[in-house]
C-alpha positions in Angstrom: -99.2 -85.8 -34.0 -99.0 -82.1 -33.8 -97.2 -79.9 -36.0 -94.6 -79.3 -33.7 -93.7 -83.2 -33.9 -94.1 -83.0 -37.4 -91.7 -80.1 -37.9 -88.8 -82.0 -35.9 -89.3 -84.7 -37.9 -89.0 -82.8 -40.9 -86.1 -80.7 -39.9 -84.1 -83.8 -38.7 -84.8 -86.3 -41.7 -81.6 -86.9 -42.9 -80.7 -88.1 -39.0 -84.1 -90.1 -39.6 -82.5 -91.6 -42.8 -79.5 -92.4 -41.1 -80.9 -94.0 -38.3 -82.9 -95.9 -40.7 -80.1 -97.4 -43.3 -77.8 -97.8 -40.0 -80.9 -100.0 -38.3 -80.8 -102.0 -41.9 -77.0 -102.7 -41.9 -77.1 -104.0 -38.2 -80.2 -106.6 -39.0 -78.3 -107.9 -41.6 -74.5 -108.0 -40.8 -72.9 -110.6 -41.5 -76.1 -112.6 -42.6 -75.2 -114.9 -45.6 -78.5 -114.2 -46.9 -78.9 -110.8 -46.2 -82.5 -108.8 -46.9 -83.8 -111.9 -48.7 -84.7 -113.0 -45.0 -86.9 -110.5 -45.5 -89.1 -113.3 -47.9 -87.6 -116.3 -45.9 -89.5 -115.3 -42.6 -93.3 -115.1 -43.5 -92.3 -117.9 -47.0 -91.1 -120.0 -43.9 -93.9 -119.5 -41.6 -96.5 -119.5 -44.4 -95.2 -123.2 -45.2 -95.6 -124.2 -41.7 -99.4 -122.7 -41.3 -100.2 -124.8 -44.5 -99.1 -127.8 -43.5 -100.5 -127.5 -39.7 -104.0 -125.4 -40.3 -104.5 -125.8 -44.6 -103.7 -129.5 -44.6 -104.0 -131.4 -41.2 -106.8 -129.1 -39.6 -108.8 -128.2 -42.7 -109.2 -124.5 -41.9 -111.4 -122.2 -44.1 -109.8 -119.5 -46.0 -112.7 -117.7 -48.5 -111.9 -119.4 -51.3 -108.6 -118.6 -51.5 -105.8 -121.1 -51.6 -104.5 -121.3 -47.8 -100.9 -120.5 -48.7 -102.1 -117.3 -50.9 -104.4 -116.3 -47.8 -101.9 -116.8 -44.7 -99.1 -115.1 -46.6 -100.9 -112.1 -47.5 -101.3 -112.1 -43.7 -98.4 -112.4 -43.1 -96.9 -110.0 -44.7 -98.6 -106.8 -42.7 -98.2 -109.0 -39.6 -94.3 -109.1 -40.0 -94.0 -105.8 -40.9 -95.9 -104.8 -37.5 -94.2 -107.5 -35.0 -90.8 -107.4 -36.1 -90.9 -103.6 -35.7 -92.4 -103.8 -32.5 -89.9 -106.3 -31.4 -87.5 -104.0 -32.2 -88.4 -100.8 -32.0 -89.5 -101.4 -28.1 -86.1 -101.8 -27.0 -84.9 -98.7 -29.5 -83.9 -96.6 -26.4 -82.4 -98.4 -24.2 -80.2 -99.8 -27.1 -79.5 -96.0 -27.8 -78.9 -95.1 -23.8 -75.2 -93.8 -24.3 -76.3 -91.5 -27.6 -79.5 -90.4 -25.4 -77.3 -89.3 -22.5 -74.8 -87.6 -24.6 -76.2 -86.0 -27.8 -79.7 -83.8 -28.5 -81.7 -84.8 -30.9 -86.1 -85.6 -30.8 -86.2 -89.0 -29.1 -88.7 -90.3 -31.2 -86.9 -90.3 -34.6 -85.3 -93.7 -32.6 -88.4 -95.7 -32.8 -89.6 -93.9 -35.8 -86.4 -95.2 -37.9 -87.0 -98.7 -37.1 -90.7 -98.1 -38.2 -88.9 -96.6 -42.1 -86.5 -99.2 -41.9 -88.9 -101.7 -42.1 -90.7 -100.7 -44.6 -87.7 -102.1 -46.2 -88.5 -106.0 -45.4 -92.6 -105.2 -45.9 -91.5 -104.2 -49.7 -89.5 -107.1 -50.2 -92.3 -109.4 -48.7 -94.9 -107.7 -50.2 -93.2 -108.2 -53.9 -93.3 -111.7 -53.3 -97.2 -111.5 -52.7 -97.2 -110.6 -56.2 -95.5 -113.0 -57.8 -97.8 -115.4 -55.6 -100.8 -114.0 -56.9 -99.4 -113.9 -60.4 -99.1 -117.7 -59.6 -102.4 -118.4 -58.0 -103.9 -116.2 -61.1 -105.9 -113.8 -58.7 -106.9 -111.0 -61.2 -106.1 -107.5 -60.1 -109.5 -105.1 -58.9 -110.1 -101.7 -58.7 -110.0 -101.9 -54.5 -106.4 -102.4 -55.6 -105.7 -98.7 -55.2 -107.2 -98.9 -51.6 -103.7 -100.8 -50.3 -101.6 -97.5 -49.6 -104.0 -96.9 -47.3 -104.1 -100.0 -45.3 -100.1 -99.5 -45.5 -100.2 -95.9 -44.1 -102.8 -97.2 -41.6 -99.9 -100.4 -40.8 -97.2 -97.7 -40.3 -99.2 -95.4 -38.1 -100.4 -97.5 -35.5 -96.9 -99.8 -35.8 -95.1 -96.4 -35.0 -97.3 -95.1 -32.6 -97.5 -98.4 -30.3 -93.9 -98.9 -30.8 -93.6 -95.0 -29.1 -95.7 -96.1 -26.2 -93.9 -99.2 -25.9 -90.7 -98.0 -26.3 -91.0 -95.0 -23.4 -92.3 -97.1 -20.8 -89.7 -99.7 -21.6 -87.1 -96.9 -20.1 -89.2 -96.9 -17.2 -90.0 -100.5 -16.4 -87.7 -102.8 -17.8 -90.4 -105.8 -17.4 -91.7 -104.8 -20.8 -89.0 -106.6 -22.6 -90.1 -109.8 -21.3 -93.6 -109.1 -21.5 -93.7 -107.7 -25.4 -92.6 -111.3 -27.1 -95.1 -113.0 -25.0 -97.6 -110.3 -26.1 -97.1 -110.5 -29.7 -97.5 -114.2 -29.7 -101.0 -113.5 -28.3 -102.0 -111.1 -30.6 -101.0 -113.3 -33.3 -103.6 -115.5 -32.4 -106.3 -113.1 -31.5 -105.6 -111.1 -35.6 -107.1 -113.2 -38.7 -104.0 -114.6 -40.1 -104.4 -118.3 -39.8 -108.1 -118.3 -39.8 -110.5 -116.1 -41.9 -112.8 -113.3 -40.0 -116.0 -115.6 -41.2 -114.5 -118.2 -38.7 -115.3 -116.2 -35.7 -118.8 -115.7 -34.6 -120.8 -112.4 -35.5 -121.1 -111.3 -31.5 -117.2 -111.7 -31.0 -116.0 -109.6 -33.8 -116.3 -106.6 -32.5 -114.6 -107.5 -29.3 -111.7 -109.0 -31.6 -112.1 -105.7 -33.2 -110.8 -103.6 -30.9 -107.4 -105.8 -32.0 -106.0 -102.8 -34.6 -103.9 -105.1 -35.9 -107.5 -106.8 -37.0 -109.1 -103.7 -39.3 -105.7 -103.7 -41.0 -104.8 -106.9 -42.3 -108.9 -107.8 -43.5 -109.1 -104.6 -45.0 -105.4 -105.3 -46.8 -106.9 -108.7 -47.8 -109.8 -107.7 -49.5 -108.0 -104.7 -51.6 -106.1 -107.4 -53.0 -107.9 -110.2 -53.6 -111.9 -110.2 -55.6 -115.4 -110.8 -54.3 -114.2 -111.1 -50.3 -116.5 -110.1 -47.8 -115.5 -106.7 -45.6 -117.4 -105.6 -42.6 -117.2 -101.9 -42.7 -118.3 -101.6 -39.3 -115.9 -103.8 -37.7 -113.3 -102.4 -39.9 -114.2 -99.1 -38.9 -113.8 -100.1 -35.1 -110.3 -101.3 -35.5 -109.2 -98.6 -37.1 -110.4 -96.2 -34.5 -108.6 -98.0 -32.4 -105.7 -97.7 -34.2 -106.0 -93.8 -34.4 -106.4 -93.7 -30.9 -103.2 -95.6 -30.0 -101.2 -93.3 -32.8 -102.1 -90.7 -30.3 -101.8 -91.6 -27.1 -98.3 -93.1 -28.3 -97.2 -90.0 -29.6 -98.2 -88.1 -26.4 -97.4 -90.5 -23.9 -93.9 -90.7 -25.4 -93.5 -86.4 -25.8 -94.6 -86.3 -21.9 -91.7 -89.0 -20.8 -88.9 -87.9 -23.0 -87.8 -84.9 -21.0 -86.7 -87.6 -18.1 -85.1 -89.9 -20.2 -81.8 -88.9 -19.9 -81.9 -89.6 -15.9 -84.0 -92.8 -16.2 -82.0 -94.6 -18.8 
């Protein structure tokens, strides 16, 4: 992100905020439960993992009670689909603002990125009181997790940029990006730990930034797990490299959104 992306962010952050709280109040109009399905999802989901991979298939989790380990998963994973999910489909949603009023495009899929941070805090509070629970002791790698978080939001906003601006383009991505997400699920180490998966694959899996993310946010939390700097260090490259190439590609394609959309 250069610093002329960085100034227009700065210089339009109350629309940022806006776009942010009004993103918030649509999710959860009218929804008897409000932001507390914001816990419910990945609580829900965690439930269901126990019962189908802790308890009927046995699968290894370090050590760590299976609920404890798939939530904590869970909770960056969330964070990152739901955004994506929604943040993907960000401009065309906004088509009659685009085609009538200037403002930098990408504060659109940026504010879903901010408003979600919303539901990861909520989510991630509960992780506490889980730990608290399972009595896992706090560490010093502790003070690592804002980076993995900064790390979650980067490459969450960058993809969704990318997504987002070919979306306006070819309209086959909204079919495409569940179906995708679902995969990647599956190929990120939520229901199974990285031990699981055989030394020569990893680096492969690796290349998954979603991957680097959520180990590396498991072992700042929780003492004596295994990380494999390496592989870590692979995924978030990756990461990086999709920040930027979604901030570009997105910054090339804006000045023909307007006719496209």
């Amino acid at each position: 992100m250069n610093n002329h992306t960085i100034g227009e962010l700065w210089r339009y952050r109350e629309l940022l905020y806006f776009l942010a709280w009004r993103d918030v109040k649509v999710r959860y109009r009218q929804a008897a439960l409000g932001v507390a399905w914001a816990v419910f999802q990945p609580l829900l989901t965690m439930v269901i993992f126990t019962v189908f991979f802790g308890r009927m298939a046995h699968m290894p989790s370090d050590g760590l009670p299976y609920p404890l380990f798939s939530y904590c998963g869970l909770v960056p994973w969330m964070y990152f689909s739901g955004v994506l999910a929604m943040a993907g489909n960000s401009l065309i949603s906004n088509s009659t603002l685009i085609t009538k009023v200037y403002f930098p495009r990408l504060l659109l899929p940026t504010s879903v990125a901010v408003a979600g941070l919303l539901d990861f805090g909520m989510s991630a509070g509960f992780l506490v009181i889980m730990m608290f629970y399972y009595r896992v002791p706090p560490r010093w790698l502790l003070l690592t997790t804002p980076f993995w978080i900064a790390m979650l939001v980067m490459v969450t906003t960058g993809i969704s940029m990318l997504v987002a601006a070919v979306n306006v383009k070819y309209r086959d991505v909204k079919y495409l990006l569940p179906f995708g997400i679902q995969i990647l699920l599956f190929a990120t180490p939520i229901i199974y730990p990285v031990t699981l998966v055989p030394q020569r694959y990893r680096y492969l899996l690796a290349l998954n930034p979603c991957w680097g993310m959520i180990d590396g946010f498991r072992a700042s939390i929780f003492p004596g797990r295994p990380i494999d700097l390496g592989i870590v260090g692979v995924s978030v490259t990756v990461g990086v490299g999709l920040f930027v190439a979604g901030v570009y590609y997105f910054r090339k394609a804006e000045r023909s959104f307007a006719d496209v959309i």
